[in-house]
N, C-alpha and C positions, 0 to 999 in steps of 0.2 A: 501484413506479415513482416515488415518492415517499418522502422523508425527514421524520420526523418533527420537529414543530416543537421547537427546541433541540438536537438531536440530532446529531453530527455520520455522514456517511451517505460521505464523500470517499472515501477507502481502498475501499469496499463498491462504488461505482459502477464504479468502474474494472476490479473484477475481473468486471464483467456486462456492460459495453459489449459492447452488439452488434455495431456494425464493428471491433471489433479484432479482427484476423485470425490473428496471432504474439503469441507472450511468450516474453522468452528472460528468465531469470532466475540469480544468482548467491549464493553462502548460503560464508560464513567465518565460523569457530569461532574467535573470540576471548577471549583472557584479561588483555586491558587496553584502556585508553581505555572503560571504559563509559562511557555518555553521560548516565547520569540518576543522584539522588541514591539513598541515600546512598555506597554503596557498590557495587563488583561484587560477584554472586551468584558469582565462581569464574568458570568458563567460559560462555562466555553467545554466541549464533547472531547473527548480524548478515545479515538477508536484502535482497534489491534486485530486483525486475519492472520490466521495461519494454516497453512497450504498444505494438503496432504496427498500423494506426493509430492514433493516440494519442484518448483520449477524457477522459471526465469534466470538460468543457467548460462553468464557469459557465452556467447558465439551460439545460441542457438534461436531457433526462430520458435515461436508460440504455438504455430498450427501448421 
């Protein structure tokens, strides 16, 4: 229920919220526009969650 100091915990909190109740989520197989250096690995998964009630809320804890 706690992030360690330096550590990022963001992405983590959100998949454990405990009032969210739905997630509907979407996942496209992509072979351009990668977004990080240096280059595309070829085909590469571009995933997206969205949380219903939404959570992971500055200053509060997950559970």
């Amino acid at each position: 229920n706690t992030c360690a100091p330096g550590k990022e915990c963001g992405h983590y909190t959100q998949l454990v919220w405990r009032n969210s109740l739905r997630v509907g989520c979407a996942h496209q197989v992509c072979d351009t526009n990668w977004p990080f250096a240096p280059s595309p690995p070829g085909r590469w998964d571009f995933w997206v969650c969205d949380y219903e009630p939404p959570g992971n809320w500055v200053g509060q804890k997950p559970y």
